[in-house]
C-alpha positions in Angstrom: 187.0 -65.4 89.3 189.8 -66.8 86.9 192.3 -69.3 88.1 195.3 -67.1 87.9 197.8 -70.5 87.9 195.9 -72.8 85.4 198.3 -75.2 85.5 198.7 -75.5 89.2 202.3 -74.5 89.5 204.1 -75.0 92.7 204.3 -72.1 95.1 207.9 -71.8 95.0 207.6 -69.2 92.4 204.7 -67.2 91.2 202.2 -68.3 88.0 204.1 -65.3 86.3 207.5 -66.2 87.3 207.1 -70.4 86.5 205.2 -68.9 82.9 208.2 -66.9 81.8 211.2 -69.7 83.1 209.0 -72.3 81.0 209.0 -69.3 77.9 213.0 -69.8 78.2 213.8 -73.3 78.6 211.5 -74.1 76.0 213.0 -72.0 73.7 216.3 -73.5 74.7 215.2 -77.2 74.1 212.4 -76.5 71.3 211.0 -79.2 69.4 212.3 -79.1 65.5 210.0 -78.8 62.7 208.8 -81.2 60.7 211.1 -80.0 57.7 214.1 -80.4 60.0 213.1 -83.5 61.4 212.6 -84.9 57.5 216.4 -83.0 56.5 217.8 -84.6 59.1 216.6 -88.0 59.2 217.5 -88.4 55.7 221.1 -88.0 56.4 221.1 -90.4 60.2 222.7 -93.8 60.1 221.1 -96.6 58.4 220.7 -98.7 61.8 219.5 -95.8 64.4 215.9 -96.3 65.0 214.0 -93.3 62.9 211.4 -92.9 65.9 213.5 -92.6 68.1 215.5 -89.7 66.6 211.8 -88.4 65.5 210.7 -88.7 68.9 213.9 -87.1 70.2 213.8 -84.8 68.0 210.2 -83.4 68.9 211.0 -83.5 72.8 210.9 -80.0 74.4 211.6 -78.4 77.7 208.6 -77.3 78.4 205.6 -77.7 81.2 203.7 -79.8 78.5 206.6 -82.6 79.0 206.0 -84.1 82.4 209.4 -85.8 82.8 211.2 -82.3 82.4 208.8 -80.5 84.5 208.7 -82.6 87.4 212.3 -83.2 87.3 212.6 -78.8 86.7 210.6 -78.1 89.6 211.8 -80.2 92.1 215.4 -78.7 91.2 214.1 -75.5 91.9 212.3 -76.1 95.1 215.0 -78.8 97.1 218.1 -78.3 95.1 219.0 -75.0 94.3 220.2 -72.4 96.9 217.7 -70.2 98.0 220.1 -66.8 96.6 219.9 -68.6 93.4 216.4 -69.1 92.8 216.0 -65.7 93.9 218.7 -64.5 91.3 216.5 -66.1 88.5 213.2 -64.5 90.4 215.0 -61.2 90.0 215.2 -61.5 85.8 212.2 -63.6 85.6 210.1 -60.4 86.9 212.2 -58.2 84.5 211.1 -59.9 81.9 207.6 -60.1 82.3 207.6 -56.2 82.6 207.2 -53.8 80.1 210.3 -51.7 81.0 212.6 -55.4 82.0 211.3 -56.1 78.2 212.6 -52.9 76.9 216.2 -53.3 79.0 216.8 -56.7 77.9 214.9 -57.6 75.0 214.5 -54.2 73.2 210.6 -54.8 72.6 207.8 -53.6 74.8 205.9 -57.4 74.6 206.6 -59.9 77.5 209.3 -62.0 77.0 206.8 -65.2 77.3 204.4 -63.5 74.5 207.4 -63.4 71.9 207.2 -66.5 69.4 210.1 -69.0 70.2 212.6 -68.5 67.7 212.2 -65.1 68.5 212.8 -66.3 72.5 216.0 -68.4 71.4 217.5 -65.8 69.1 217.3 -63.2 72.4 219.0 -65.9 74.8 221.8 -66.4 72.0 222.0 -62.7 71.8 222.5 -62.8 75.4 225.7 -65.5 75.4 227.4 -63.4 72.7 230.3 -62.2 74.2 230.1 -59.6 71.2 226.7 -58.2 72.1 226.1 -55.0 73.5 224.1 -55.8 76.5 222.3 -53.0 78.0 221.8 -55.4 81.1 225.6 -57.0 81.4 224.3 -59.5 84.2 221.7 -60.9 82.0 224.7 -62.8 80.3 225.5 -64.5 83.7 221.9 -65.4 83.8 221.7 -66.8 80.2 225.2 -69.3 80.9 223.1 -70.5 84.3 219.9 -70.8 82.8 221.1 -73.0 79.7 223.0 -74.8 81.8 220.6 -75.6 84.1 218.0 -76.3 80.9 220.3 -78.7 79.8 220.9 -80.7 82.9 217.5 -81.3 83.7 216.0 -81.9 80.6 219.1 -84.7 79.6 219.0 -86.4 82.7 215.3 -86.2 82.7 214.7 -87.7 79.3 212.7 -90.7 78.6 216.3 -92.6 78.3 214.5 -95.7 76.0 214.5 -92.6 73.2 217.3 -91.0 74.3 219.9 -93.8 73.8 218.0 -95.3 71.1 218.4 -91.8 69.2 222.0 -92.2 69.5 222.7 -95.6 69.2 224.1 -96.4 72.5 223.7 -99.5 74.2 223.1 -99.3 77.3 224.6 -101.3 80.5 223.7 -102.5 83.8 224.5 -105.0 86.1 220.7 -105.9 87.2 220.2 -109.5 87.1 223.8 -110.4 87.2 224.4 -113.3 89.1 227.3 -113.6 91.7 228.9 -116.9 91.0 230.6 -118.5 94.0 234.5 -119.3 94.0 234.4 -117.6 90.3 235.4 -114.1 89.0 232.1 -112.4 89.7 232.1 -113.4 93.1 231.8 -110.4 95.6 231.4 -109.2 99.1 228.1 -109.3 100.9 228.3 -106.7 103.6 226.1 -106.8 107.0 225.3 -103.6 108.9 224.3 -102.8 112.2 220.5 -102.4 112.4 218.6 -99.6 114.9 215.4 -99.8 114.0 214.2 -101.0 117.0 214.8 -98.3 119.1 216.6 -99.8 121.7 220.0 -99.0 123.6 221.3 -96.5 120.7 224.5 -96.4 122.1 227.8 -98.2 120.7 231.1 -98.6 121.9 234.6 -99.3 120.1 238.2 -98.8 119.7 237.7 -96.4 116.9 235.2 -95.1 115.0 236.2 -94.1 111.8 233.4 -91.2 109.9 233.3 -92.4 106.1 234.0 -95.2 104.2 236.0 -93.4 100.8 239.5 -94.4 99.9 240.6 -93.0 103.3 238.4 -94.1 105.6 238.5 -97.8 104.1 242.3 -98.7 104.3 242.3 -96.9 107.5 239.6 -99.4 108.7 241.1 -102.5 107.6 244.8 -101.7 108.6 242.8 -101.2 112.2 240.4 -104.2 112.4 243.2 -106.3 110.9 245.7 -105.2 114.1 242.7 -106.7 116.2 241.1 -103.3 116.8 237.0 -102.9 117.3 236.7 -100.6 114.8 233.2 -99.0 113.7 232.8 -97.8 110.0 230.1 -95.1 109.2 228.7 -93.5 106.4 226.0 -91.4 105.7 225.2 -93.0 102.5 224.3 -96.8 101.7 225.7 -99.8 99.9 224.4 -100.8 96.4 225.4 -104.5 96.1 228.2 -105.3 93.2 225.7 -107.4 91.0 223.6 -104.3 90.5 226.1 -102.2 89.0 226.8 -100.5 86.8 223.7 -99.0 87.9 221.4 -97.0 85.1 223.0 -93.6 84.2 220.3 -91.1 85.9 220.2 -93.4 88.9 223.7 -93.4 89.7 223.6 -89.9 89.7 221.4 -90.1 92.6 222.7 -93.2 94.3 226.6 -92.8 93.9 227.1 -88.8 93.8 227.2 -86.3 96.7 224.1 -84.2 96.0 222.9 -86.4 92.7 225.7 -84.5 90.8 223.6 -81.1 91.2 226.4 -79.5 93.6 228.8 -76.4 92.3 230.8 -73.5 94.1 228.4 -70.7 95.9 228.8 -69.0 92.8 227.8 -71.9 90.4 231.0 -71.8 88.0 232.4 -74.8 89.2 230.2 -78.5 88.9 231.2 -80.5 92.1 231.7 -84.4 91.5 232.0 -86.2 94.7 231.9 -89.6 95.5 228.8 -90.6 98.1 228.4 -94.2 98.4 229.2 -96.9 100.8 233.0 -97.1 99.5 232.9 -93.2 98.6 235.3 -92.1 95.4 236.4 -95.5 95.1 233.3 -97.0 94.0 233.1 -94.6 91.0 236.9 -93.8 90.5 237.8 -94.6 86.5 240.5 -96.8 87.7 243.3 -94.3 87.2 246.0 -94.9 89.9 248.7 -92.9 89.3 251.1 -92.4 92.8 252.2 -89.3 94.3 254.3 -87.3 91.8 258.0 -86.4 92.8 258.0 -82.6 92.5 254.5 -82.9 94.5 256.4 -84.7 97.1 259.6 -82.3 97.6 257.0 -79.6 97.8 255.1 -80.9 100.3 258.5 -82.2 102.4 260.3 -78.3 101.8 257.7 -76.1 102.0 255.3 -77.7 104.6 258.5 -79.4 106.5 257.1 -82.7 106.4 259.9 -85.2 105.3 257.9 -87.9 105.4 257.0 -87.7 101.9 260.4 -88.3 100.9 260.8 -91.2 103.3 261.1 -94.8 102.3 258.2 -95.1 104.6 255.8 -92.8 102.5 257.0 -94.6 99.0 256.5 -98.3 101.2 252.8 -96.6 101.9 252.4 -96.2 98.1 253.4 -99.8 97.0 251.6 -101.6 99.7 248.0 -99.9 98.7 249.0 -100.6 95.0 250.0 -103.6 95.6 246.7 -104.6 97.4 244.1 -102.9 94.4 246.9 -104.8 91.8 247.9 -101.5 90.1 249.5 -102.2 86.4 250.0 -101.3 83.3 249.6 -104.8 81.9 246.5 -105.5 79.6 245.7 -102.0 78.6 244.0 -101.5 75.8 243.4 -98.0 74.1 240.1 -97.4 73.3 239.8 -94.4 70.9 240.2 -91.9 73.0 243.2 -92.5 74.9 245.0 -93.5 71.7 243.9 -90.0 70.1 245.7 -89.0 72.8 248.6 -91.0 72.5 249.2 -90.6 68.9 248.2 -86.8 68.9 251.4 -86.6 71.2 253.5 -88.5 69.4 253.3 -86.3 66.1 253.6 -83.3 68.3 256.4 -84.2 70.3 254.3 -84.0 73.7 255.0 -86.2 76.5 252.9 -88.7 78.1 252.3 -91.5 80.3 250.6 -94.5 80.4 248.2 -94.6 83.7 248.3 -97.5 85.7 244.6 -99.7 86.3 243.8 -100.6 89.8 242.9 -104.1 87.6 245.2 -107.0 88.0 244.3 -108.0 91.4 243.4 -111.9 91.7 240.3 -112.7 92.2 238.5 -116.0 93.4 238.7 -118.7 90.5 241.5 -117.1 89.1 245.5 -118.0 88.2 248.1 -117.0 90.1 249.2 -113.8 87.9 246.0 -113.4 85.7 245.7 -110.2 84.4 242.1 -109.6 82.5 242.0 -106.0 80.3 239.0 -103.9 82.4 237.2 -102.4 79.0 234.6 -101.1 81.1 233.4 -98.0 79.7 230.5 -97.9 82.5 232.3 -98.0 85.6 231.5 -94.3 86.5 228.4 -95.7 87.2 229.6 -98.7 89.6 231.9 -100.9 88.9 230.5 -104.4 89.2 230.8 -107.9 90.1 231.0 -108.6 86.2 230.6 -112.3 84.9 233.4 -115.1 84.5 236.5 -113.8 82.5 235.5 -110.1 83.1 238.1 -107.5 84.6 236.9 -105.3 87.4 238.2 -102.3 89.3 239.8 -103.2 92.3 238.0 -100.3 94.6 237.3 -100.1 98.2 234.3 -102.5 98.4 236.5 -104.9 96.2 238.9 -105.3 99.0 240.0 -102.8 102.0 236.4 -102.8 103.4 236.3 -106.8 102.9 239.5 -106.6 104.1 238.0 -104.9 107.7 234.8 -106.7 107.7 236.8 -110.3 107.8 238.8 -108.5 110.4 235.5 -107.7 112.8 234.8 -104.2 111.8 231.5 -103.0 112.1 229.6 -100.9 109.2 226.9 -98.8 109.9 225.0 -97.1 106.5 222.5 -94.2 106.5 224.2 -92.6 109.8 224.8 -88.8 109.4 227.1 -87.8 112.1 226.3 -84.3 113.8 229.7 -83.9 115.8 232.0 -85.4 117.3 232.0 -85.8 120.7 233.9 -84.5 123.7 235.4 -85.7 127.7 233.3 -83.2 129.8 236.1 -82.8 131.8 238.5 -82.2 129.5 237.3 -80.7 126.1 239.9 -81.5 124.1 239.2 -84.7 124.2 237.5 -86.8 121.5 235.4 -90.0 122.6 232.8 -90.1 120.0 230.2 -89.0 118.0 226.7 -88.3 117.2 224.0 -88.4 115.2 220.9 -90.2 113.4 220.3 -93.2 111.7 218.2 -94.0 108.6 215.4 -92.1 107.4 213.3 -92.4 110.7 216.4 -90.1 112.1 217.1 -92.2 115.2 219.4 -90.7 117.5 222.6 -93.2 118.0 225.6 -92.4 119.7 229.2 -93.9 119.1 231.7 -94.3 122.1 235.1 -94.4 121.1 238.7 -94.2 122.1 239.6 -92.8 119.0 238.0 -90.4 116.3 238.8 -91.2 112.8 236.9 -88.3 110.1 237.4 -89.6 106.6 234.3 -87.8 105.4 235.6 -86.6 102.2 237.0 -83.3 101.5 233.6 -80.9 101.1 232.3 -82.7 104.7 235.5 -83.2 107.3 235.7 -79.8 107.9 232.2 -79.3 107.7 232.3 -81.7 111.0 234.6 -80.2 112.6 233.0 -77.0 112.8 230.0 -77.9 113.7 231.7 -80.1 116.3 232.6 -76.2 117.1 236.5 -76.5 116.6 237.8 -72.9 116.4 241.4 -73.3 114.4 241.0 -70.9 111.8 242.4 -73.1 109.1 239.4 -75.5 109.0 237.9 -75.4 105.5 240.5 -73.0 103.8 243.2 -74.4 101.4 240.5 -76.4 99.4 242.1 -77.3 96.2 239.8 -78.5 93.5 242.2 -79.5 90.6 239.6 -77.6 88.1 239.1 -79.2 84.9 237.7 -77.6 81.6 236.6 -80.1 78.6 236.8 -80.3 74.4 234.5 -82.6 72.6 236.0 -83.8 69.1 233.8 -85.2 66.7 235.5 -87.4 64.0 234.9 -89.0 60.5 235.1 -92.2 62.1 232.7 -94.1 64.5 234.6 -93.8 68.2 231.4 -96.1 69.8 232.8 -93.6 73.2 231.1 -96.6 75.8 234.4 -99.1 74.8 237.4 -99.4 76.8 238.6 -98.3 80.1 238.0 -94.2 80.3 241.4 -93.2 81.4 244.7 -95.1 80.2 246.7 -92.2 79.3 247.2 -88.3 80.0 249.3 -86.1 78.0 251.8 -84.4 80.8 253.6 -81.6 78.3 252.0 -78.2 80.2 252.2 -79.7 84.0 254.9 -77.0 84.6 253.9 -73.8 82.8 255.0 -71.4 85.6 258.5 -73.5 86.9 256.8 -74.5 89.7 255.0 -77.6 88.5 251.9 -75.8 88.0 249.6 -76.8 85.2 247.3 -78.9 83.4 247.3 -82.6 82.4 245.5 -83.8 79.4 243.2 -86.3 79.7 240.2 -88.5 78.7 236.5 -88.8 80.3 233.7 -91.3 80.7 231.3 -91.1 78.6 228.1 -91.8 79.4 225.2 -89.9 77.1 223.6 -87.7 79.9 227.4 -87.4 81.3 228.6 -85.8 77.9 225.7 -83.5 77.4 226.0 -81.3 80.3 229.7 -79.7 79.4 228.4 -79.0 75.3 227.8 -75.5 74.6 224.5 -74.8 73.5 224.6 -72.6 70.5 221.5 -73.0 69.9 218.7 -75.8 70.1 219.1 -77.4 66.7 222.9 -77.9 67.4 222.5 -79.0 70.6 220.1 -81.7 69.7 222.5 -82.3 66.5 225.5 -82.4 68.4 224.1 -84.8 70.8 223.0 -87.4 67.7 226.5 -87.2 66.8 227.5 -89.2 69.6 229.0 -92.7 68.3 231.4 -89.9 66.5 232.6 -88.2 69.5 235.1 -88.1 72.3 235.1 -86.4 75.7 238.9 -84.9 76.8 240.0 -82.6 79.7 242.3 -80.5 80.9 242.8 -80.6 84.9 244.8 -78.3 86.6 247.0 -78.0 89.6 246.1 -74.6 90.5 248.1 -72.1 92.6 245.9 -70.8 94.6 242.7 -72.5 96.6 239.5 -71.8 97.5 237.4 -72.7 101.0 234.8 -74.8 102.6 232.5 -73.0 105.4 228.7 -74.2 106.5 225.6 -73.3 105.4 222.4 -72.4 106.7 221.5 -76.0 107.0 225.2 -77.3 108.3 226.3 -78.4 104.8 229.4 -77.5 102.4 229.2 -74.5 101.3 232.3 -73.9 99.0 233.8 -70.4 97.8 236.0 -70.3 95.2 237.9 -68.7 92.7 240.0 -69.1 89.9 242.7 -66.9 89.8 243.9 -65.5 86.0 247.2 -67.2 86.5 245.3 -70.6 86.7 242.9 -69.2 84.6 245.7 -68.3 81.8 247.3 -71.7 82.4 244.3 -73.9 81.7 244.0 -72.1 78.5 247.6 -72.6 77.1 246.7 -76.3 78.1 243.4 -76.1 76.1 244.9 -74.7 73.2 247.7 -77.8 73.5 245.1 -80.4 73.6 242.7 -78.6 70.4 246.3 -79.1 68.3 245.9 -83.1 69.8 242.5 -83.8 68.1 243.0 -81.4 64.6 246.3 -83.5 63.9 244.1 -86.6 65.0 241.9 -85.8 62.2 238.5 -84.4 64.5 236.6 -82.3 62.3 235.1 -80.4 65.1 236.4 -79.4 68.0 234.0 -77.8 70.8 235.1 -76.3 74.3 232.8 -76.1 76.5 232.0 -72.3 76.2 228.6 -71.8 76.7 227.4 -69.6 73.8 231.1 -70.3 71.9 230.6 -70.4 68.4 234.4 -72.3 68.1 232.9 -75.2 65.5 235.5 -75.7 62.5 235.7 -78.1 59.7 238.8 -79.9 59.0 240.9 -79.8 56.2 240.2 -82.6 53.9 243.2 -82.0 51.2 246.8 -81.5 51.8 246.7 -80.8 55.0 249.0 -79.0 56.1 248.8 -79.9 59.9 248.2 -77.7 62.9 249.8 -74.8 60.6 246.6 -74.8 58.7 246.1 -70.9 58.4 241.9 -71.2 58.6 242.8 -73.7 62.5 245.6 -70.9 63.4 242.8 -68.4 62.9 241.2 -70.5 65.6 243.3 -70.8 68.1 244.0 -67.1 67.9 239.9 -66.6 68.2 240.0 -69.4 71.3 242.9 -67.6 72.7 241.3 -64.0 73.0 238.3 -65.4 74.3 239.7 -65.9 77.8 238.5 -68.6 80.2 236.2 -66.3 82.2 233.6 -68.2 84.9 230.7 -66.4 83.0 231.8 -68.3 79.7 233.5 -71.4 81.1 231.9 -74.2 82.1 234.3 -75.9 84.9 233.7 -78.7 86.9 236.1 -80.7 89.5 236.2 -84.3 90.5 239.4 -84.0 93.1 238.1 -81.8 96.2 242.0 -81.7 98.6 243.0 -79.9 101.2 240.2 -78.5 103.6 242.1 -79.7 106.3 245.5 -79.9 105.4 248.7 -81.6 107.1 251.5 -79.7 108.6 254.0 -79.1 111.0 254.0 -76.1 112.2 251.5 -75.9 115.7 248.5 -75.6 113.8 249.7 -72.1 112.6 248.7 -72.8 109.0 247.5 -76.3 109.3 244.8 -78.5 110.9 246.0 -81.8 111.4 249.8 -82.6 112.1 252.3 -85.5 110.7 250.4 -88.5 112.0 246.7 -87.0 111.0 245.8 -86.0 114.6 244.0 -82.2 114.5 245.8 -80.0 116.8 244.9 -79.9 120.2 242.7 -82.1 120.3 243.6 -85.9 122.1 242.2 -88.6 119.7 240.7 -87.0 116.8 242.2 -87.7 113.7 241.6 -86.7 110.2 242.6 -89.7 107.4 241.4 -88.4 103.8 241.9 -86.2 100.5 241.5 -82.9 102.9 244.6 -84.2 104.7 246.9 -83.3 101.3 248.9 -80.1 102.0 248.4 -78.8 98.1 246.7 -80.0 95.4 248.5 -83.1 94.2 247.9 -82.5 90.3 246.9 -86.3 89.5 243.8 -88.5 90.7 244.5 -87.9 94.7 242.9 -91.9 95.4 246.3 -93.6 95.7 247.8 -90.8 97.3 245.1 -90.5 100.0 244.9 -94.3 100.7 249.1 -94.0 101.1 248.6 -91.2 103.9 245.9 -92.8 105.2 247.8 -96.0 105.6 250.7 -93.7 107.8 247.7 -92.1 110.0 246.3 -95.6 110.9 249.8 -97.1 111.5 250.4 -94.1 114.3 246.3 -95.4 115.6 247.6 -98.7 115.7 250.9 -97.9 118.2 249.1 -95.9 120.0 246.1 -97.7 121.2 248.9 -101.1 121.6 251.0 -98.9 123.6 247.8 -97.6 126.2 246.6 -101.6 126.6 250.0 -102.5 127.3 250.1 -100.5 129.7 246.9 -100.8 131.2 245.0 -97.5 129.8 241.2 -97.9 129.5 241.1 -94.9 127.5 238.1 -92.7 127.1 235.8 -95.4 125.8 235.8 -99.5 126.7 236.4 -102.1 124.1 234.2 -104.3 124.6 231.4 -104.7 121.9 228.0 -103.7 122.9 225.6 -106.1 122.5 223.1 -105.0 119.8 219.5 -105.8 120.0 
């Protein structure tokens, strides 16, 4: 009998079904022909390595490439949601059946029989908003499917060709030495080790669940008040002198679900933090403070004044002041000064955003301030050699901060639930879970409960810790962001300079009540910029990606009006619902539209959104040009305009996740956690991170969330003073266990 799967294909979908999803993802990454290849070498820049671009030119998507279909198949079976692999089941079958065939491809031959121009012309049929589909959700599928194609085959790439293809050089921090009492000095950080087995039980002031930009300053404001404080995290520390770590492995290192996680719906890309030191490990430096409209909101409308306290704004300076926040020693790379010019002839305002840079470190002057023209630092910012800037983030100095204090770190712990008095259930006294990947069970004792697990996983705690308020997980704000790639005349070498210096404020009030988008810049790191292109087809995808020394990455986040939720899987993990509304939707557009007039008066001569099947390409004017009145780029914003910003043509994705457990003042009516963080009704939990803010907070929430969580740990602090002055053991002693 014939071997019906001849090239063993896993069982997670049928020989048929892997066949035909190999028929379309090789027709969306096909290998060019040699007369392209010889067209277009002939016009590549004299010092990019000709094999290389032949070599990336040839690559495919395809079972026959090992990288992509290892890296494909293990997607499919641990990554994706079950409902979506068995959305792509669904179509797969269609199209290997003589009446799918008809529906969707108007031709009785299986899909995977059709020659593979013939394949890509059907799957740009498909993303062609102008099409008449006789299937409509096949155009869903197509946006998912090329999307998914692109990821995987990028960040599976043999990355030798890949960046030697587009000239880009890469960095690491591998074999950097840490030189004592000198700039690149940094912290070496113990943890707690329960390997052995033995008494798996811990006891402390506080444990605090996360070590991000809230957890952190919580823990050293603690320790530092002489508190035993324990610090947790389900992920694990990579040391300062290996970072900036390689691209595709700090996707897997650094980012909550290797940067593979969206909305249950897959419109929105989810970038998280999830390291030991959380967002502030792969923060771009930005520190902007809480803005004042954000702050009268939240004091009127919420009724918590102590936004507009001197209290809140001392909050602000003293984290600032500790990271050494400034504006001093910027330098615009290309990017941020398109940005900053662009304005300028347009009459837009902007603002120059403050580094978390000009901290002194050992070695250095008094009042030394080095320019951080770290283009990497997505990626880990790290330890650096003598005379280099370096981001100030939370393994840089709260988290030093707390170890010198006495705190306690444990890595590789993921906490189940928190813990409760049997005798009086609303009380907190610890929590549990397993350690490391044996999964040993270890359980932390505690007087206080601290849950600075990040927006998509403190709620996610607390109900499976079985808290029933109802507002657990909703008011998720996502500040959802939509990006342009320019390409320009001149060489923009995207990998210089610090990523974010500037933003472009003009459309942050588009409904009158401070609603809107700012205009920013991104990091850019290769596999980082090819996931938001639009694939038009393969040829310009591979073409637009060789283009890269010419390009630039900018965005448009938004501080959206309405918000979305978190709830729990099948497995107890984020599962997060949400959807933009058209009045977000509409406003995100008008800010698109502001920032295309940006780059065509900064003299890009294409201009891409990332629309997934968009044809929105132009060529600049190259004589007398007339500006952003040019009647052929008025034409195009008109086309742009009418195209909407629907999720089945929009590619959105959102690095600030706020507000799943949001502060307020009202009983727990609308809220979770009240003024001092503590979730209501229960003694001793608290809640100290970006889940805490009571709206979205429409700039990078990092400063603002170390502020708040400053205030929560000030109220631990009195608190816990108060009970041992007055003799109260609490629910938990505070003497140290001693660890095997």
């Amino acid at each position: 009998m014939a071997n019906d799967n001849p090239h063993n294909f896993p069982p997670t979908l049928t020989p048929n079904q892997w066949t035909t999803l190999y028929a379309i993802t090789s027709a969306i990454i096909r290998p060019f022909t040699e007369d392209e290849i010889t067209a277009y070498i002939q016009s590549a820049a004299t010092d990019i390595s000709k094999e290389h671009v032949r070599s990336f030119l040839l690559d495919e998507a395809n079972y026959t490439n090992p990288r992509f279909r290892f890296a494909l198949e293990r997607t499919i079976e641990q990554r994706l949601p079950k409902s979506s692999v068995q959305a792509i089941c669904f179509v797969l079958n269609l199209l290997d059946s003589i009446p799918g065939c008809l529906l969707l491809t108007y031709s009785l031959t299986s899909f995977h029989r059709q020659p593979v121009r013939v394949r890509e012309d059907l799957i740009i049929s498909w993303l062609d908003q102008s099409s008449r589909l006789l299937f409509p959700p096949i155009r869903g599928f197509a946006k998912a499917i090329t999307s998914l194609t692109k990821l995987v085959w990028t960040r599976s790439a043999d990355t030798n060709i890949y960046y030697g293809a587009i000239g880009y050089p890469e960095k690491t921090g591998a074999g950097v030495k840490a030189l004592d009492g000198e700039p690149g000095e940094f912290y070496k950080f113990e943890f707690l080790d329960f390997s052995t087995g033995e008494k798996n039980v811990l006891e402390c002031d506080v444990v605090i669940v996360g070590s991000g930009c809230g957890g952190a300053v919580a823990a050293a404001r603690l320790a530092g008040e002489g508190l035993d404080v324990v610090v947790v995290d389900r992920s694990e520390w990579v040391p300062s002198d290996q970072l900036p770590l390689r691209e595709a492995e700090a996707f897997a290192k650094l980012y909550d679900g290797g940067l593979t996680l969206t909305t249950t719906d897959g419109s929105i890309a989810l970038i998280a933090g999830n390291t030991f030191g959380g967002g502030g490990v792969v923060n771009w430096a930005a520190s902007l403070q809480t803005q004042g409209f954000v702050r009268e909101e939240w004091a009127a409308k919420h009724n918590l004044p102590f936004f507009l306290s001197n209290d809140y704004q001392s909050c602000l300076d003293k984290v600032c002041e500790r990271m050494g926040v400034t504006v001093e020693g910027i330098k615009h790379n290309h990017r941020n000064q398109t940005i900053l010019e662009g304005c300028r002839k347009l009459g837009y305002s902007t603002v120059i955003v403050p580094q978390n840079t000009g901290a002194t470190l050992p070695g250095d002057k008094e009042g030394v301030v080095r320019e951080h023209a770290d283009g990497y630092c997505a990626n880990g910012c790290g330890c650096g050699k003598k005379g280099d800037g370096r981001k100030m983030g939370t393994t840089h100095t709260w988290l030093p901060d707390a170890a010198q204090a006495g705190a306690r770190f444990i890595q590789s712990y993921s906490v189940d639930r928190v813990l409760f008095s049997t005798d009086a259930k609303t009380k907190a006294i610890g929590v549990t879970g397993t350690w490391g990947p044996q999964k040993t069970p270890l359980k932390i004792m505690a007087k206080k409960v601290i849950v600075s697990a990040g927006s998509l996983h403190s709620s996610c705690l607390l109900l499976r810790s079985g808290l029933s308020n109802p507002n657990i997980g909703k008011y998720l704000h996502l500040h959802p962001g939509v990006t342009i790639q320019a390409f320009f005349p001149e060489r923009t070498d995207p990998w210089i300079g610090s990523p974010l210096t500037t933003a472009c404020t003009q459309f942050e009030n588009l409904d009158g009540s401070y609603h809107g988008g700012k205009l920013e810049t991104a990091v850019m790191g290769p596999l980082v910029v090819a996931g938001p292109l639009p694939w038009l087809s393969s040829a310009s995808l591979k073409r637009t990606i060789l283009n890269y020394r010419h390009s630039g990455l900018f965005f448009t986040i938004q501080r959206e009006r309405e918000a979305g939720m978190v709830t729990l899987n099948t497995r107890g993990e984020p599962a997060v619902k949400y959807a933009i509304s058209e009045a977000d939707r509409a406003m995100i557009q008008t800010s698109l539209l502001g920032l295309a007039k940006i780059l065509y008066v900064q003299g890009a001569e294409e201009i891409l959104p990332a629309e997934e099947g968009g044809a929105y390409g132009y060529a600049m004017h190259q004589f007398n040009d007339p500006g952003i009145m040019d009647p052929r780029f008025q034409r195009w914003l008109k086309k742009f305009a009418a195209h909407g910003m629907g999720g089945e043509k929009t590619l959105y994705a959102s690095a600030h996740q706020m507000g799943s457990c949001r502060m307020g003042n009202d009983g727990g009516v609308g809220s979770v956690v009240d003024p001092k963080g503590r979730v209501w009704g229960i003694e001793g939990l608290l809640v100290a991170d970006a889940s805490v803010l009571p709206s979205a907070c429409g700039v990078n929430p990092m400063i603002t969330t170390m502020a708040i969580s400053e205030w929560i740990a000030s109220g631990v602090v009195a608190e816990l003073k108060s009970q041992k002055g007055s003799g109260d053991a609490g629910g938990a002693g505070s003497v140290k266990a001693q660890l095997p």
